[in-house]
Phi, psi and omega in degrees: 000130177301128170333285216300343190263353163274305181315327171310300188312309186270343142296306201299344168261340155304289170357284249257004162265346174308301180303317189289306186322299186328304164285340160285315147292341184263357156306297171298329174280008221237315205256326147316322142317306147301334157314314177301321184287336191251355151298307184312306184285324157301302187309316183276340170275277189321315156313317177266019173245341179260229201259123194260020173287176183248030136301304174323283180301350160299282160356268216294340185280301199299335180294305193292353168271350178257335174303290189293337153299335150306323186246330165261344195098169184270154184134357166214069170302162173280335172294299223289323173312301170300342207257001196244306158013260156272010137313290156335296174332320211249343183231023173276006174264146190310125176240174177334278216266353187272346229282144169324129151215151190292154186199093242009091170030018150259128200296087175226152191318137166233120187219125170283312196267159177306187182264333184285341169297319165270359172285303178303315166321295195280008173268350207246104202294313172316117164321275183318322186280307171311302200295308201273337161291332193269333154291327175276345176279335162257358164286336239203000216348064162349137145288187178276317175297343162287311165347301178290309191310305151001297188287316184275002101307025164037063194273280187318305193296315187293341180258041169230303180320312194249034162244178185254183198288314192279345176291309168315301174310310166311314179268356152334288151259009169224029154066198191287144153207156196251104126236359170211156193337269172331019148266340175249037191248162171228142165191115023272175151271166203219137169221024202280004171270329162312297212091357168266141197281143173315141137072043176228171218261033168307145176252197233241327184261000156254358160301321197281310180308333178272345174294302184315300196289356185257003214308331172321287201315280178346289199302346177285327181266327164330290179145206183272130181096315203304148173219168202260164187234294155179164196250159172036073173271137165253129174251166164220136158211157191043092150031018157262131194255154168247109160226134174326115131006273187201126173267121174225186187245086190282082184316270149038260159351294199091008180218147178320150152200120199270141158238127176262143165280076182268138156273128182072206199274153183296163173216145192300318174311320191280006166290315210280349159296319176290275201341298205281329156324288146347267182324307186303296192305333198269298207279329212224345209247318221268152210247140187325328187298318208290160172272165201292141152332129150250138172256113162254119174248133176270142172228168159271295212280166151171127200256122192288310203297330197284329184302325178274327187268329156281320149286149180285158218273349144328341222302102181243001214241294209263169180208165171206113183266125181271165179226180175206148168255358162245160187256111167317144159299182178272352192245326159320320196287287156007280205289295214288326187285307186267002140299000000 
């Protein structure tokens, strides 16, 4: 057999035990997980059938850790009895991506995420706020650390915040969705994955360079769909040059999004530079199939009145985003969003 036709060979069967390991963690992790919930659910139906004091449940988590530590080895501690507990407690009601389904006529969990996604998870007191990371953790297949980080960036409060009551509900049960521009905006961005200190005397082209050297991250916080397209783009006319910040493409959408980088406060030129930005992709770029040009400007600063009066009042194309290089509590960022 010819080098090149054993190497053809010998990838596509590396492929293709990568995909069989690939299904089998995720089996395994799919059936521990439902093991812990049904841990959860014995422990607490012996509680309310026995004593609903809470020595009694102390008692009965400490007995059964040692009994099962005996017999399995570690991984059943009295935290851990507890934490597979209220892992029942928090999902025995029907959720998004968890919700019951029959199985010979028995009712049972469908759990997508590790256990550690749900450790993180069942800590989020809020319903609704649970449903939607835990859908976007699966949609996005999130790590557990992206997860946190997510969370710990307020994501669901910056996209709840600029939404209406039934729109908030919608992400509860379908997570982000991309249908019209403004979805696939934010304000603030959260960058804190750079490493540059708030409010420091850093330029615009070194801002781009460290976005660039984070591009995962950036393109994580963007949202769904984005893919990068190119930096420091040039267009030209009447002999004149021009260049984009960092251009990407959002499949979702169907449309170029262009972004520019301002240091300090917005000013009505650089709207009106994204404007002119706009126009050229939508005339020279954009393919007939395609949706209109999104402009996005990250800013630190930005005064609304100048933002409203410069754009039309039609206005679907351009946004002016404020960003931070550090990660704000949850309750500033709360506070940031609605001024």
């Amino acid at each position: 057999m010819e080098p090149t036709a054993t190497n053809q060979l010998a990838q596509r069967i590396s492929e293709l035990l990568t995909e069989a390991r690939g299904r089998i963690v995720q089996s395994v992790n799919h059936t521990m997980v439902l093991t812990y919930y049904e841990i959860g659910r014995m422990i607490v139906h012996e509680e309310q059938n026995g004593n609903e004091r809470a020595d009694y449940g102390k008692q009965l988590i400490k007995t059964l850790s040692l009994k099962l530590t005996a017999d399995f080895g570690k991984g059943f501690s009295q935290r851990n009895l507890e934490q597979m507990r209220q892992f029942y407690l928090v999902y025995s009601k029907a959720q998004t991506l968890s919700a019951e389904f029959e199985s010979d006529d028995k009712p049972v969990k469908k759990f997508q995420l590790s256990w550690s996604h749900y450790l993180k998870l069942m800590r989020i007191e809020d319903g609704d706020e649970r449903n939607f990371y835990e859908i976007e953790s699966y949609k996005n297949n999130w790590s557990l650390r992206e997860l946190e980080r997510q969370y710990n960036t307020a994501l669901y409060t910056r996209l709840s915040l600029s939404r209406s009551g039934s729109q908030v509900r919608r992400l509860a049960k379908e997570g982000q969705l991309l249908q019209k521009p403004q979805d696939a905006i934010k304000d603030p961005y959260i960058l804190e994955f750079i490493g540059l200190p708030e409010r420091s005397t850093y330029s615009e082209s070194e801002l781009e360079q460290k976005l660039i050297e984070k591009l995962e991250h950036f393109m994580l916080e963007l949202g769904t769909g984005f893919t990068f397209v190119a930096r420091q783009q040039r267009i030209s006319f009447d002999e004149k040059h021009f260049r984009i910040d960092l251009v990407f493409y959002n499949r979702i959408l169907r449309c170029f999004v262009l972004i520019d980088l301002k240091i300090g406060e917005l000013k009505h030129q650089d709207i009106g530079q994204m404007q002119m930005y706009v126009n050229f992709y939508d005339r020279r770029m954009r393919l007939p199939e395609e949706n209109k040009t999104i402009g996005i400007i990250l800013c630190q600063d930005k005064s609304e009145a100048v933002v409203e009066f410069t754009l039309p009042e039609n206005n679907q194309q351009i946004f002016a985003s404020k960003y931070t290089t550090v990660l704000p509590s949850k309750e500033s960022l709360v506070k940031l969003i609605r001024d």
